[in-house]
N, CA, C and O atoms as a DFTB+ gen file, in Angstrom:
368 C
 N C O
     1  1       2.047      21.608      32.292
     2  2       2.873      22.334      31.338
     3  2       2.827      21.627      29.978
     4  3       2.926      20.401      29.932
     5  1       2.670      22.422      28.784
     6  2       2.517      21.979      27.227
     7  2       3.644      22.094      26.791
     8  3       4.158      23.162      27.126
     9  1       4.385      21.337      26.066
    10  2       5.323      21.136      25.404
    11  2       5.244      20.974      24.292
    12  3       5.254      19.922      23.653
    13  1       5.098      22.732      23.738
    14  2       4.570      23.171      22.205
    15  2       5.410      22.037      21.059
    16  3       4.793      21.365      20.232
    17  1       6.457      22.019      21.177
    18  2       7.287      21.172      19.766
    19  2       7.277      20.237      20.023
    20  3       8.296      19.945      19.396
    21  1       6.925      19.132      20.561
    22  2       6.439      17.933      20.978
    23  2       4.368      18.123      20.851
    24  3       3.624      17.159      20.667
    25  1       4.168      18.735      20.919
    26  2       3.087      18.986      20.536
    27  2       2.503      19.028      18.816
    28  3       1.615      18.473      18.167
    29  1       3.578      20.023      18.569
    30  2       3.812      20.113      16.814
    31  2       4.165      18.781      15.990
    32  3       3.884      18.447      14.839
    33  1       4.808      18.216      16.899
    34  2       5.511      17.158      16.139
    35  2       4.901      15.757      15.444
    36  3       5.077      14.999      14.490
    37  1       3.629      16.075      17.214
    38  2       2.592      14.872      16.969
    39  2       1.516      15.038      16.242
    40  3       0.814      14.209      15.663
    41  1       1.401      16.869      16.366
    42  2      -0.022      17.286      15.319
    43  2       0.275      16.750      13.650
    44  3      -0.526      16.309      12.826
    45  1       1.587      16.961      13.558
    46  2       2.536      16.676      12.255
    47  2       2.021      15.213      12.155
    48  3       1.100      14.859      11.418
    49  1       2.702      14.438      12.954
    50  2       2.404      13.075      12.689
    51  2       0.740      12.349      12.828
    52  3       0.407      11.305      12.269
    53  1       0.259      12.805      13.304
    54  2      -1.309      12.716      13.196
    55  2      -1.886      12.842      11.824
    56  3      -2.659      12.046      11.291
    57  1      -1.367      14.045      11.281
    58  2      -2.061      14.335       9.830
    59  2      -1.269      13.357       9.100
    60  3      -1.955      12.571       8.447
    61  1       0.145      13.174       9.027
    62  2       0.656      12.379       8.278
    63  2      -0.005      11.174       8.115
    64  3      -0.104      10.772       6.956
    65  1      -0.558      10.391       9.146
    66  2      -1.357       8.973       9.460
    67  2      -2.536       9.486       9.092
    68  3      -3.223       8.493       8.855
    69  1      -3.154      10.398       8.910
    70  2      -4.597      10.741       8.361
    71  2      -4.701      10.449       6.481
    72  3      -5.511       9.810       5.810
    73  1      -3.707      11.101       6.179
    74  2      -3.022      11.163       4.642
    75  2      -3.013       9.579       4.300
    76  3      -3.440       9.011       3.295
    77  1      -2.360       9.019       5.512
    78  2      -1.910       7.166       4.656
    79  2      -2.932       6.555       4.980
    80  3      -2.994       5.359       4.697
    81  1      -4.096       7.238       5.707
    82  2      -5.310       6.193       5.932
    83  2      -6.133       6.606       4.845
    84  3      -6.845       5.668       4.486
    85  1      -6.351       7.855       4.047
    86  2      -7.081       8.096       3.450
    87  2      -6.031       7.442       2.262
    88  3      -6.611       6.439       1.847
    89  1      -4.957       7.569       1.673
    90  2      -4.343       7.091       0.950
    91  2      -4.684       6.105       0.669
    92  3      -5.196       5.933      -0.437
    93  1      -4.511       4.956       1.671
    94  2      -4.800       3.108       1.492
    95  2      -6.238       3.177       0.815
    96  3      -6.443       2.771      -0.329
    97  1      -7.445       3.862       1.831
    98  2      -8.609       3.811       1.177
    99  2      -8.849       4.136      -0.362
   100  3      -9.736       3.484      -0.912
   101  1      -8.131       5.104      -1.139
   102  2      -8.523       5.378      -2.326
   103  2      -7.795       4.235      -3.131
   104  3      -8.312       3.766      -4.144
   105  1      -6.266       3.689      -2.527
   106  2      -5.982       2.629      -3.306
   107  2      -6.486       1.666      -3.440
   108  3      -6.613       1.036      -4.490
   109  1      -6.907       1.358      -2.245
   110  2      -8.119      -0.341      -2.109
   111  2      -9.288      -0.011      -2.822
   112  3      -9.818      -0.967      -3.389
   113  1      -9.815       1.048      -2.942
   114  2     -10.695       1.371      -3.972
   115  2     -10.950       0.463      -5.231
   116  3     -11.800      -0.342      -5.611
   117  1      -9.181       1.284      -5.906
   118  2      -8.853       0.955      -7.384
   119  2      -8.844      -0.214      -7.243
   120  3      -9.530      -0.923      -7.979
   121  1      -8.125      -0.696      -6.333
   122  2      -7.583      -2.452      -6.763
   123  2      -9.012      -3.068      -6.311
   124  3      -8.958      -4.288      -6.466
   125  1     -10.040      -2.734      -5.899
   126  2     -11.227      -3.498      -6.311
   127  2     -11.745      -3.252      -7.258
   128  3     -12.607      -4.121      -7.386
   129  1     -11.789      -2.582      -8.078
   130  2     -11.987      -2.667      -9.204
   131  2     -11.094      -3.260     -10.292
   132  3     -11.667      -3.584     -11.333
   133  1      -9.949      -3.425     -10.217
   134  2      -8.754      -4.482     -10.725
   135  2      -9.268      -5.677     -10.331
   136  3      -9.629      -6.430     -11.236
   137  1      -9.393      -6.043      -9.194
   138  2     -10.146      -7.361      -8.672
   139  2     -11.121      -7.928      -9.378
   140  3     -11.050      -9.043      -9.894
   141  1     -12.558      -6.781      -9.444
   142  2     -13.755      -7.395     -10.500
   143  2     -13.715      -7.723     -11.756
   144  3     -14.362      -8.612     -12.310
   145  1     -12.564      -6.637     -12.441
   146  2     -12.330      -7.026     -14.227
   147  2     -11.110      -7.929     -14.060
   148  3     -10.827      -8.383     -15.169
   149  1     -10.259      -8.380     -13.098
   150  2      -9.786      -9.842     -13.532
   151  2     -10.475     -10.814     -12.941
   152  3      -9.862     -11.872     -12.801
   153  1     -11.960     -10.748     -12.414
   154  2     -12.657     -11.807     -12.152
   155  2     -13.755     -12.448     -13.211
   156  3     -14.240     -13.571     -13.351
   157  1     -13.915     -11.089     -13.934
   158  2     -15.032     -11.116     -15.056
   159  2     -14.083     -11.408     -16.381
   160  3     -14.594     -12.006     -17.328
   161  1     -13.300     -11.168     -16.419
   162  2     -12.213     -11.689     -17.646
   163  2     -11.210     -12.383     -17.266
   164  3     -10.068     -12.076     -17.610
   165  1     -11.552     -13.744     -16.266
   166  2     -10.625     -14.767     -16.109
   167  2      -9.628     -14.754     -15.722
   168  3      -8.976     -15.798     -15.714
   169  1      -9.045     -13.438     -15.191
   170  2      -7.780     -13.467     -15.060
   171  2      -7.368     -14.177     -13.377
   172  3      -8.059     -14.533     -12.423
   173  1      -6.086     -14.145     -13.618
   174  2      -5.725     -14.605     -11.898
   175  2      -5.768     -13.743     -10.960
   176  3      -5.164     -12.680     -11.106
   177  1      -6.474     -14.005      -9.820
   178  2      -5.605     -12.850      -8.629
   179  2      -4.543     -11.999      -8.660
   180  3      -4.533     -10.769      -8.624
   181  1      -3.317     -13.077      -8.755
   182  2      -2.129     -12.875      -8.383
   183  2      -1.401     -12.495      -9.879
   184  3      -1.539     -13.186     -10.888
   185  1      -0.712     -11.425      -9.811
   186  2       0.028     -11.360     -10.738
   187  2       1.589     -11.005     -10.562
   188  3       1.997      -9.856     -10.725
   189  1       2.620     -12.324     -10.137
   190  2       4.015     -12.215      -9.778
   191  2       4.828     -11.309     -10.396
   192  3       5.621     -10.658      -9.715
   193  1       4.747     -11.144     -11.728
   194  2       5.714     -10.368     -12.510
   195  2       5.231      -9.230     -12.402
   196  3       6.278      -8.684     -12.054
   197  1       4.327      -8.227     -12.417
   198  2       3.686      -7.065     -11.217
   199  2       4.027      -6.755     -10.546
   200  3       4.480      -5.622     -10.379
   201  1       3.947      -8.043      -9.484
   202  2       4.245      -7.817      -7.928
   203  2       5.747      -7.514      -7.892
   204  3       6.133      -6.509      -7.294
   205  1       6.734      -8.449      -8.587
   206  2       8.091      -8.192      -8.199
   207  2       8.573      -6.303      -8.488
   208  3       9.177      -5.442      -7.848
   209  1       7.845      -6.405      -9.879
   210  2       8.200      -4.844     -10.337
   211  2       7.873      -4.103      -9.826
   212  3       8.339      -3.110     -10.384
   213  1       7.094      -3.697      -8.723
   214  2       6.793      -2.815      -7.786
   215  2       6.824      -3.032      -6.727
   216  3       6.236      -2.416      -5.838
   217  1       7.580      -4.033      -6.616
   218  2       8.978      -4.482      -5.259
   219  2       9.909      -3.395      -5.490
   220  3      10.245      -2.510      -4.703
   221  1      10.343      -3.632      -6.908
   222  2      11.586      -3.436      -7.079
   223  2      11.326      -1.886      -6.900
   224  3      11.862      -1.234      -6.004
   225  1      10.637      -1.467      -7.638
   226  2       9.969      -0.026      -8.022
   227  2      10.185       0.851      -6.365
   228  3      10.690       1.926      -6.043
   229  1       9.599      -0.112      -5.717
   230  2       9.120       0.825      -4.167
   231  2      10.530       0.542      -3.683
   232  3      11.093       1.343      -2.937
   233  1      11.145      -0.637      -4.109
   234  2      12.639      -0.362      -2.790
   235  2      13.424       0.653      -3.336
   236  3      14.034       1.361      -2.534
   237  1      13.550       0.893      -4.622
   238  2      14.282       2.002      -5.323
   239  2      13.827       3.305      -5.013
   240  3      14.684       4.152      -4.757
   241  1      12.504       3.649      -4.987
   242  2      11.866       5.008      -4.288
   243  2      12.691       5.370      -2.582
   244  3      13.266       6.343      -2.095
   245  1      12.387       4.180      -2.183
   246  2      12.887       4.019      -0.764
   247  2      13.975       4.384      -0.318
   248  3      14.097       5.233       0.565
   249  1      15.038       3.700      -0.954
   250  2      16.142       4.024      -1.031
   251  2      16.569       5.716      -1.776
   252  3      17.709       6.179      -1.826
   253  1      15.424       6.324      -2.239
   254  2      16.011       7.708      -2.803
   255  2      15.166       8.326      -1.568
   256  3      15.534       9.441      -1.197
   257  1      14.471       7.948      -1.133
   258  2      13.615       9.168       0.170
   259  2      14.339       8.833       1.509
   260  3      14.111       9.407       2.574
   261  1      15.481       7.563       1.266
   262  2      16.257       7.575       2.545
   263  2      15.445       6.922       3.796
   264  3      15.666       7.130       4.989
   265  1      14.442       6.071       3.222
   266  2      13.683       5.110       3.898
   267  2      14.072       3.609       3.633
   268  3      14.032       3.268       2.451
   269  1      14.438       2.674       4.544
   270  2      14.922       1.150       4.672
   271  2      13.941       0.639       3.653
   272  3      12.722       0.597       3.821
   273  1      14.533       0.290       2.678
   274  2      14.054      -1.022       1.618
   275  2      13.359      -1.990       2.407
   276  3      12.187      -1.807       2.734
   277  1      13.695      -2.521       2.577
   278  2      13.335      -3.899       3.765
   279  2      12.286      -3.342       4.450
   280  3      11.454      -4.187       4.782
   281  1      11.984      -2.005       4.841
   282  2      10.416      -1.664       5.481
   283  2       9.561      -1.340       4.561
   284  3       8.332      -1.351       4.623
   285  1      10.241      -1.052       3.712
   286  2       9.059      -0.736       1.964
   287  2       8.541      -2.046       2.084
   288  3       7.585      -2.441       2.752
   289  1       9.525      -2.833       1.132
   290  2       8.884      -4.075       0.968
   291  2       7.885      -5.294       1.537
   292  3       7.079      -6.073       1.029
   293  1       8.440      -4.992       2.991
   294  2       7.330      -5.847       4.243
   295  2       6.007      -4.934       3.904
   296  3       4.906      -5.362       3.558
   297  1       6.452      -3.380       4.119
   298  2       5.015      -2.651       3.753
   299  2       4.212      -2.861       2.481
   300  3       3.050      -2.460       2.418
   301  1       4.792      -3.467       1.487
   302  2       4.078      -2.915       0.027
   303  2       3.865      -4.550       0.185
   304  3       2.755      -4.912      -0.206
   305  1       4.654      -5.525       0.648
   306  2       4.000      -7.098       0.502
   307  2       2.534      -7.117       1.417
   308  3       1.492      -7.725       1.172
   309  1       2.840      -6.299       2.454
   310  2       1.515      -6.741       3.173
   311  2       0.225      -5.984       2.388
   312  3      -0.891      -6.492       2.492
   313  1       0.406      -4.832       1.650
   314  2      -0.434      -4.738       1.092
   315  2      -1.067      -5.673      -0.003
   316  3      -2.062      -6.394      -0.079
   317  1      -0.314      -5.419      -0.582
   318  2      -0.651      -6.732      -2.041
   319  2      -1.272      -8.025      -1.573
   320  3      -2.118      -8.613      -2.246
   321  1      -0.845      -8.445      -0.433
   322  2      -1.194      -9.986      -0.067
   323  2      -2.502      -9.395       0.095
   324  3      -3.451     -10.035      -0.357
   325  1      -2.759      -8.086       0.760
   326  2      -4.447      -8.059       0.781
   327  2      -5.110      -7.756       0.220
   328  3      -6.296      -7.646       0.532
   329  1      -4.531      -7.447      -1.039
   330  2      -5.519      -6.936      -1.970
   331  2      -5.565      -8.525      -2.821
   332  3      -6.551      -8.751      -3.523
   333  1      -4.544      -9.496      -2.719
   334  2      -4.790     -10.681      -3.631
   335  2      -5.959     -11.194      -2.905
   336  3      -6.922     -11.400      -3.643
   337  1      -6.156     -11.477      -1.567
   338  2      -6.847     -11.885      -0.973
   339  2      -8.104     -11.578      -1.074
   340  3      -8.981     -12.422      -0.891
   341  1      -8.450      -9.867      -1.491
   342  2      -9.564      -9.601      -1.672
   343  2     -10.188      -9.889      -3.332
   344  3     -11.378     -10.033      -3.612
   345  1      -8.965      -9.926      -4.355
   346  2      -9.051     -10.620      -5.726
   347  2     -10.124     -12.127      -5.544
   348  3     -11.279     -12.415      -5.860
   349  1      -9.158     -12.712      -4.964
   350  2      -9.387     -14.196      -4.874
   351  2     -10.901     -14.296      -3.864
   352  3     -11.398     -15.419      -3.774
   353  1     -11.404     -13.459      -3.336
   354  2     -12.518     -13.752      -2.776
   355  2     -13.725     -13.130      -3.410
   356  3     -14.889     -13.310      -3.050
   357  1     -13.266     -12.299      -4.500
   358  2     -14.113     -11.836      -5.683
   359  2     -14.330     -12.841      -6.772
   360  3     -15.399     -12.977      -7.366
   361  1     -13.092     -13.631      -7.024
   362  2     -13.229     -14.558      -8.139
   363  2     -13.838     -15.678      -7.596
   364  3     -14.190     -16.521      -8.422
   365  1     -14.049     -15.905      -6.467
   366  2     -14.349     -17.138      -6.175
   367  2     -15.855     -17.439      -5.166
   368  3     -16.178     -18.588      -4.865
């Protein structure tokens, strides 16, 4: 026996995870290319005052879409740490 709305729910959530995988990919894109022109113009990896502002930026979104701050932020730090990571292995 199929259990159509449990069915729907996951087709729903399937595409949703299709969207944030293709999502990440077009962002990791950009930020390699952020990566190469602050490698070719000296700049640092890491840029803190950035990073905090789109801390702040994403917990405030978060908090208006009624999503836990505190899961933004673990989410949007783990990104960044990998995109510094991929900075720093361009510059170096």
């Amino acid at each position: 026996m199929t259990d159509t709305t449990l069915q729907g729910y996951r087709e729903s959530i399937d595409n949703i995870d299709a969207a944030l995988v293709f999502l990440l990919a077009e962002r990791f894109k950009v930020t390699q290319k952020v990566g190469a022109y602050k490698a070719t113009a000296g700049l640092a990896p890491a840029d803190p005052a950035r990073e905090a502002a789109q801390i702040a930026r994403l917990r405030s979104l978060a908090t208006d879409a009624r999503l836990d701050p505190e899961f933004s932020e673990k989410f949007l730090r783990f990104i960044i740490d990998e995109v510094i990571r991929h900075h720093a292995a361009a510059a170096g």
